[in-house]
N, C-alpha and C positions, 0 to 999 in steps of 0.2 A: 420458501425455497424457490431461486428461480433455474433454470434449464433451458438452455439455448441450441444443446446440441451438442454431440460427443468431442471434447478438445476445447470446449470452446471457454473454461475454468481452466485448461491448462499452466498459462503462465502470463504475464505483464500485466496493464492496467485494462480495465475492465469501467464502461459507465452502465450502469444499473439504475433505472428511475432518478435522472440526475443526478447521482453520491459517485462518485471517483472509488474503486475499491482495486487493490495489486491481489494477483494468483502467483504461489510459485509449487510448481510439481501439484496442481489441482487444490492448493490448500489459500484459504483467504488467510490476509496477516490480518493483525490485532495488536492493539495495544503500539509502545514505540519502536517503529522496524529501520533498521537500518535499508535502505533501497539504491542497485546502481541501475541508473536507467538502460533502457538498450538501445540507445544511441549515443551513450557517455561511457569514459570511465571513470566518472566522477558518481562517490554515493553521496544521499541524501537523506537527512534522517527525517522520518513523518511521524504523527503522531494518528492511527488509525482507532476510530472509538472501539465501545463493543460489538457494535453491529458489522465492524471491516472497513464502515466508511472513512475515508480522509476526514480528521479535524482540520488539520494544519500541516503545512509545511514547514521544520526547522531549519531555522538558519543559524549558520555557525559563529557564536561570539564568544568562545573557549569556557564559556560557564556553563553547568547544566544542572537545575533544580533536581534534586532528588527526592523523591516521597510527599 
C-alpha cells in the first residue's frame, strides 16, 4: 500500500515506482478502462494489469479482441 497524503489518490494519473497507474473518486482502475484525459476531450482506451499499472495504450483500428 502506498500513502502520500490525504487527496493525493484522488483522481488522474499517478507515477508510483515507475508503473503509470489513473485514480478516479480515490479508486485505482483495472482491467480495460475507457480514459478521457484532462486536457482532451478525446478518450482513450488502456489496458491496466492487476496491479493498476499501465500495460498498454489502445489505439483505435475499429476491431477489438474479445476474451
Amino acid at each position: 500500500m502506498y500513502y502520500y497524503g490525504p487527496g493525493y489518490y484522488e483522481k488522474g494519473w499517478k507515477e508510483i515506482d515507475g508503473k503509470q497507474y489513473f485514480f478516479k473518486n480515490g479508486y485505482r482502475y483495472e482491467g480495460l478502462q475507457f480514459v478521457i484525459e484532462s486536457n482532451s476531450t478525446i478518450a482513450q482506451w488502456y489496458d491496466f494489469g492487476d496491479d493498476g499499472a499501465v500495460v498498454e495504450k489502445l489505439t483505435r483500428t475499429g476491431l477489438m479482441r474479445v476474451g
